[in-house]
MILUMMI-681857 format. One record per residue: residue number from 1; x, y, z of N, C-alpha, C, O in turn. Coordinates in steps of 0.2 Angstrom, whole numbers, plus 5000, padded with zeros to 4 digits. Each point is the difference from the previous one (the first is absolute). Last residue first. Example, Ala and Ser with C-alpha at 12.3 -4.5 7.8 and 13.67 -1.06 7.14 Angstrom:
BEGIN
{2, {5064, 4989, 5035}, {5004, 5006, 5001}, {4996, 5005, 5003}, {5003, 5006, 5001}} {1, {4999, 4966, 4999}, {4996, 5006, 5000}, {5004, 5006, 5000}, {5005, 4999, 5003}} 
! end
This chain:
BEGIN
{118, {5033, 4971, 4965}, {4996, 4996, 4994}, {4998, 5002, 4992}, {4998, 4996, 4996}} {117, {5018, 5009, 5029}, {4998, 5003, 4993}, {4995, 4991, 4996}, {5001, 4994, 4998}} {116, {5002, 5016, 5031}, {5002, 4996, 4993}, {4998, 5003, 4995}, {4995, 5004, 4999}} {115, {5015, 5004, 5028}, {4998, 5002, 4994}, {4998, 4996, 4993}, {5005, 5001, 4996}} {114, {4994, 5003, 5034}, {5001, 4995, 4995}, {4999, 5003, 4993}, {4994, 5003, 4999}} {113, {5013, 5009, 5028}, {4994, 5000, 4994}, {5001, 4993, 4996}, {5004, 4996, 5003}} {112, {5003, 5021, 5020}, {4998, 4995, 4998}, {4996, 4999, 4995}, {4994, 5002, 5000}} {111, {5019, 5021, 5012}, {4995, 4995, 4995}, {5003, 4994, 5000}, {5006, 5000, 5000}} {110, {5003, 5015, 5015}, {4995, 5002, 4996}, {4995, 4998, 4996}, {4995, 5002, 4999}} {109, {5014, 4990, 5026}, {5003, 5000, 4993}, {4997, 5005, 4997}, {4996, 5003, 5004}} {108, {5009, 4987, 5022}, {4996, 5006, 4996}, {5003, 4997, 4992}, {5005, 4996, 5000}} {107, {4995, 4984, 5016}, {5002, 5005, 4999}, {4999, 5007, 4996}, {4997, 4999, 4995}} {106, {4993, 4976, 5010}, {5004, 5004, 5007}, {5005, 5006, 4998}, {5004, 5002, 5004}} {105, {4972, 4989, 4983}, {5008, 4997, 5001}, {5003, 5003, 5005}, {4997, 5005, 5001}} {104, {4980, 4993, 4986}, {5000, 4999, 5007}, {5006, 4995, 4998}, {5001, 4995, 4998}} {103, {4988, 5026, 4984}, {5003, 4993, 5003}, {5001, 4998, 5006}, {5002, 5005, 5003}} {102, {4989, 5015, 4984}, {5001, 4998, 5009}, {4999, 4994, 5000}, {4995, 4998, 5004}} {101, {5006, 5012, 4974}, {5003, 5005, 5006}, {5001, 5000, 5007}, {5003, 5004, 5003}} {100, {4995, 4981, 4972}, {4998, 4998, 5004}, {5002, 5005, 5007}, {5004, 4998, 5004}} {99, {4994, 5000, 4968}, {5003, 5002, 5005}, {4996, 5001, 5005}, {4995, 5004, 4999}} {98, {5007, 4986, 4978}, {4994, 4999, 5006}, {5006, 5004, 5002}, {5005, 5000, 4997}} {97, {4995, 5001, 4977}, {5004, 5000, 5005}, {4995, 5002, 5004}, {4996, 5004, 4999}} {96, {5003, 4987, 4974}, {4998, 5002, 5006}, {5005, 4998, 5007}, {5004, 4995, 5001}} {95, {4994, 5006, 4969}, {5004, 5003, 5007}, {4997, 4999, 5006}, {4999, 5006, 5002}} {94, {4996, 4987, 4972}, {4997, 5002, 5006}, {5006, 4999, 5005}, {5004, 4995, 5000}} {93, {4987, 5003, 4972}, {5008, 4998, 5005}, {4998, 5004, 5006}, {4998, 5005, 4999}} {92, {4988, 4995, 4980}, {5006, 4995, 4997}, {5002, 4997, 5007}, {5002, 4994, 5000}} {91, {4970, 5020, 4999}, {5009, 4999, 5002}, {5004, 4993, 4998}, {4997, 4994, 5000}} {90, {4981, 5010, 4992}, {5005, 5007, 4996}, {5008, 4998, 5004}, {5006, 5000, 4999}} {89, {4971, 4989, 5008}, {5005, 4995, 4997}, {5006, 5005, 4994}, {5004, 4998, 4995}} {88, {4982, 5002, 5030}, {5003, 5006, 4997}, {5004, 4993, 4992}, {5005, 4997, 5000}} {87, {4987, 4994, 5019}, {4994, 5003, 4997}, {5002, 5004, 4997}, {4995, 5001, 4997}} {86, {5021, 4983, 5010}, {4995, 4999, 4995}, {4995, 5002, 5000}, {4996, 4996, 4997}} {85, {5025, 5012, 5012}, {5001, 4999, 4994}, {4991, 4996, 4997}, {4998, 5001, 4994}} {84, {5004, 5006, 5028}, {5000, 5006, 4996}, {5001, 4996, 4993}, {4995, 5001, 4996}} {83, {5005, 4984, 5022}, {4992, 5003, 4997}, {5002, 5007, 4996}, {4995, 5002, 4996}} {82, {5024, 4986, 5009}, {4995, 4995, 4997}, {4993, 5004, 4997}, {4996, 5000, 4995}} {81, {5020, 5010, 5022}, {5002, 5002, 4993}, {4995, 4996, 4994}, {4998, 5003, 4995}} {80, {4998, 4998, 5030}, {4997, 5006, 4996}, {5002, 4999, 4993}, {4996, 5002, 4995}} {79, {5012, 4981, 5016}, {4991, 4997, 5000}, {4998, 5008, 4996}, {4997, 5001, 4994}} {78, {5026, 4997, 5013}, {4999, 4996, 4995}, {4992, 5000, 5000}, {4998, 4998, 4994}} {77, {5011, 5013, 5021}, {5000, 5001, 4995}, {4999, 4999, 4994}, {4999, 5004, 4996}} {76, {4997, 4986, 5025}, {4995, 5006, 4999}, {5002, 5004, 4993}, {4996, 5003, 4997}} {75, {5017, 4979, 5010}, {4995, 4998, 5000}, {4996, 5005, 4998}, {4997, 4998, 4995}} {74, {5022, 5008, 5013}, {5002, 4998, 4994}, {4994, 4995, 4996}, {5000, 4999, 4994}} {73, {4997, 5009, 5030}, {4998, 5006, 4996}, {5005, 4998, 4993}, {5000, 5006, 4997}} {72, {4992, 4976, 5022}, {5005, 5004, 4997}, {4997, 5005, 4995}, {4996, 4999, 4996}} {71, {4988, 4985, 5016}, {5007, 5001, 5004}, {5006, 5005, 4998}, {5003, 5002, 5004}} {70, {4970, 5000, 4990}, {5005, 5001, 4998}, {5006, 4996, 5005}, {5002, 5004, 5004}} {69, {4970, 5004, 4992}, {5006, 4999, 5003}, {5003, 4994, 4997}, {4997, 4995, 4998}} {68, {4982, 5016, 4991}, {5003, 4995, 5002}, {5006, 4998, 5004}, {5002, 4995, 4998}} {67, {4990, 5031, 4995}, {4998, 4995, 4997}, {5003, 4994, 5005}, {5004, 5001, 5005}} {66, {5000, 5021, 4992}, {4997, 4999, 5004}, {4997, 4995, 4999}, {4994, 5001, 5002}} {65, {5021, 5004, 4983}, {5003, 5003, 5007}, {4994, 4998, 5007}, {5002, 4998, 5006}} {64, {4992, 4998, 4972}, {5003, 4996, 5001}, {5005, 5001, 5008}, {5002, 4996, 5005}} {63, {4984, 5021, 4985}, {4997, 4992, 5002}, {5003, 4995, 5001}, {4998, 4996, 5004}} {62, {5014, 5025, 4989}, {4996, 5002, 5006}, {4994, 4995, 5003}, {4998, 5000, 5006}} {61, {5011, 5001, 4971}, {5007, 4999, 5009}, {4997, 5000, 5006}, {5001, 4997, 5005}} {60, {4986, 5006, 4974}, {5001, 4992, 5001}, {5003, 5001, 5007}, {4999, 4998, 5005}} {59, {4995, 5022, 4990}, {4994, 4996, 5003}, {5003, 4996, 5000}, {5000, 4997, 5006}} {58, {5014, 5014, 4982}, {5001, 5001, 5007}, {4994, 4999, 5005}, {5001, 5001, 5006}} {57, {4998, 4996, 4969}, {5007, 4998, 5005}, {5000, 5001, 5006}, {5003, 4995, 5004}} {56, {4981, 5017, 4986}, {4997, 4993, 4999}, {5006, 4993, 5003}, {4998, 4994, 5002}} {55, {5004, 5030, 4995}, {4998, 5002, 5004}, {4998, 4989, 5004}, {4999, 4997, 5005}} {54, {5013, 5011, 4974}, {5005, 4998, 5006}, {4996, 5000, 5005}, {5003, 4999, 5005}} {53, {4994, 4993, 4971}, {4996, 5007, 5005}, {5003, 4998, 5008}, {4999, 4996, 5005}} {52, {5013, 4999, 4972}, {4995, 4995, 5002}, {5000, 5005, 5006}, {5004, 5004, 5003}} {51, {4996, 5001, 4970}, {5001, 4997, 5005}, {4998, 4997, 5004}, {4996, 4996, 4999}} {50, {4993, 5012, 4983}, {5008, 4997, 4996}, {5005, 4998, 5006}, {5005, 4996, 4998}} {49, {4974, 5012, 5007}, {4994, 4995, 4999}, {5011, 4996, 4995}, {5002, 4994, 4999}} {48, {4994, 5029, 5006}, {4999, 4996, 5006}, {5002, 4994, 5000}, {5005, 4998, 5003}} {47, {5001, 5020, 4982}, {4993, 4997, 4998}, {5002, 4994, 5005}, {5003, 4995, 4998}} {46, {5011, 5023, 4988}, {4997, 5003, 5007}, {4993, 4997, 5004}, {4996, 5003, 5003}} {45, {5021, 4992, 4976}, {4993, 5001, 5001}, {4996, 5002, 5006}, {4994, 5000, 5001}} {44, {5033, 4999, 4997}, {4998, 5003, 4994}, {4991, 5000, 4998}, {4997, 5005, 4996}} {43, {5013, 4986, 5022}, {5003, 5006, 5002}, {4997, 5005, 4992}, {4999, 5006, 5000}} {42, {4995, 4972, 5004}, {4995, 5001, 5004}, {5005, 5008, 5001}, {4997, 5005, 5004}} {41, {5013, 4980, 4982}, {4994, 5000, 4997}, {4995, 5006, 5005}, {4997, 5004, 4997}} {40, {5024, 4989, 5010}, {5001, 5004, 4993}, {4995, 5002, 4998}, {4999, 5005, 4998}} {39, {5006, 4978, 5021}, {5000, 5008, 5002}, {4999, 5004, 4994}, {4998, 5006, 5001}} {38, {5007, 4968, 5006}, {5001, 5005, 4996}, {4995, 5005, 5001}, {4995, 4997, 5000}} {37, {5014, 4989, 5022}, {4997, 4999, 4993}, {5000, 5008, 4996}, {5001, 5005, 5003}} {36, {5004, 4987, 5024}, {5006, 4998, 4995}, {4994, 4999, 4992}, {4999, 4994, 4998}} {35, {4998, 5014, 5030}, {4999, 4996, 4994}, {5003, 5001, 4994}, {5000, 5007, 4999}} {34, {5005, 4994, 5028}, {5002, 5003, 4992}, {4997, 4996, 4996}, {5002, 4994, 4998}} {33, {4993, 5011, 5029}, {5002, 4996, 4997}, {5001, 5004, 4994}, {4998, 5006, 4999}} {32, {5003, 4993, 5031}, {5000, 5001, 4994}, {4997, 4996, 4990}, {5000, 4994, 4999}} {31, {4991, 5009, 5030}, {5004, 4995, 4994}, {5001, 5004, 4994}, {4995, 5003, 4997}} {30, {5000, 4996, 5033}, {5002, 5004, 4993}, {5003, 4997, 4996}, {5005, 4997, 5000}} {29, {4981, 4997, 5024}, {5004, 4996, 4992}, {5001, 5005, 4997}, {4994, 5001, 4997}} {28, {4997, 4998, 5029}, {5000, 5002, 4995}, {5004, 4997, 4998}, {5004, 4997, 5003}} {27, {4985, 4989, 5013}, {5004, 5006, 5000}, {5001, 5004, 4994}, {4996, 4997, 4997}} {26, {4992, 4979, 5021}, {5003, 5005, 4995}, {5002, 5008, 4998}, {5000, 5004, 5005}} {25, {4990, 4977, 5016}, {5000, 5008, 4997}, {5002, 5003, 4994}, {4999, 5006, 4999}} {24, {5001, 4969, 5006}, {4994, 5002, 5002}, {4997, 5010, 4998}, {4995, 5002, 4998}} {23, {5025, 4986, 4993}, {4995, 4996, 4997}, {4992, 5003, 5005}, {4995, 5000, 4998}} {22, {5028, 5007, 5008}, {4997, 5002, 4993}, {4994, 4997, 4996}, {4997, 5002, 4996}} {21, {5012, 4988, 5025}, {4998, 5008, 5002}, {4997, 5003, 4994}, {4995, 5003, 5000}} {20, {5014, 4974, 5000}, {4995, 5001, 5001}, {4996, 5007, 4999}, {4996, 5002, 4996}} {19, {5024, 4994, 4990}, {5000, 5000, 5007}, {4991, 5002, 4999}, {4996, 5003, 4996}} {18, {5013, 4994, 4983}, {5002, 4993, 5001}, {4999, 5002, 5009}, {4998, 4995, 5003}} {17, {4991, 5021, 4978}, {5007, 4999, 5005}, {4999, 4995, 5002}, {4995, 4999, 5001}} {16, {4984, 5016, 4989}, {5006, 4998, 4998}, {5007, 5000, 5004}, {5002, 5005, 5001}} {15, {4976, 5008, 4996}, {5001, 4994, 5007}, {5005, 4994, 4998}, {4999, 4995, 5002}} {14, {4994, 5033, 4990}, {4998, 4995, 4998}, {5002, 4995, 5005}, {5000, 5003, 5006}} {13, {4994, 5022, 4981}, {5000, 4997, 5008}, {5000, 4993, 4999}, {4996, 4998, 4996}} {12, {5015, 5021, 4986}, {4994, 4997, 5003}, {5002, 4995, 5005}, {5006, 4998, 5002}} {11, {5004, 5022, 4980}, {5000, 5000, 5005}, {4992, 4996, 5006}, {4995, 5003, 5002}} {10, {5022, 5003, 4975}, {4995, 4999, 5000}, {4998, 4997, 5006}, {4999, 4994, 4999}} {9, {5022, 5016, 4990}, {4997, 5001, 5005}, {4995, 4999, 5003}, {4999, 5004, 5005}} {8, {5007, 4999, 4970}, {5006, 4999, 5006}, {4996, 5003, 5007}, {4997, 5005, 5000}} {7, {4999, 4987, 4969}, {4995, 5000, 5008}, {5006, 5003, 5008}, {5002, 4995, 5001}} {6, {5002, 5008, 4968}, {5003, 4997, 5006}, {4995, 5003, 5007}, {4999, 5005, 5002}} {5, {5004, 4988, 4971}, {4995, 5003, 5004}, {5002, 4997, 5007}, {5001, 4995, 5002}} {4, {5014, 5004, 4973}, {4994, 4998, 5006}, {5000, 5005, 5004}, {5003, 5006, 5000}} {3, {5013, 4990, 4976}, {4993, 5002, 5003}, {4999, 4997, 5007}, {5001, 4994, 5000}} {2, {5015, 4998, 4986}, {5003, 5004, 5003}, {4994, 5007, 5001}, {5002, 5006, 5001}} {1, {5007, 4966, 4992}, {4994, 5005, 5000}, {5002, 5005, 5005}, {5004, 4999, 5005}} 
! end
C-alpha cells in the first residue's frame, strides 16, 4: 500500500517514564504517525466519510498521550497504534513514532524516539 495520511508532530502532555520524577511532573511527547490505507475512493469522491479524518486521529494521539502512564514509550506506541487500527477500521498498516525530547539521560541529544509498524 502506497497511500497514507501522515500525522507528524502531534504534540501532548503526558507522565510516562520508568523515573519517579516523570511520573509526578511529566513532559511533553511528540508522536509521529503513518497511516497506511487506500486512498482511491476518497481522492476520486471527495467524501470524508471514504476516509479516515485525521482531525479524529489526532484526538486518539493526544488521549492516549495523555492517558494512563506508561514505563516505556514502546508501550505508548503500541497502545496509540492498537487504538488507531481499531477505531479507524479503513487503516491496513500504522506507523507510529513516540519521541521523547527530554528524556532524563546525561547527555545532550537530539532526539530520542521508538518507531513500530503494525
Amino acid at each position: 500500500m502506497k497511500d497514507s495520511i501522515n500525522l507528524i508532530g502531534v504534540k501532548a502532555f503526558g507522565y510516562h517514564g520508568v523515573l519517579k520524577d516523570e511520573r509526578i511532573h511529566g513532559q511533553d511527547f511528540l508522536v509521529d504517525v503513518i497511516l497506511y490505507l487506500d486512498l482511491k475512493t476518497a481522492s476520486e469522491s471527495d467524501d470524508l466519510v471514504s476516509t479516515v479524518n485525521y482531525a479524529d486521529a489526532v484526538d486518539v494521539i493526544v488521549e492516549e498521550v495523555r492517558g494512563e502512564p506508561v514505563d516505556l514509550i514502546e508501550r505508548l506506541a503500541e497502545r496509540i497504534a492498537k487504538r488507531l487500527k481499531g477505531d479507524f477500521s479503513l487503516i491496513n498498516q500504522v506507523t507510529v513514532t513516540v519521541h521523547k525530547p527530554h528524556a532524563p539521560v546525561d547527555a545532550e541529544f537530539k532526539d530520542i524516539s521508538v518507531t513500530i509498524t503494525r
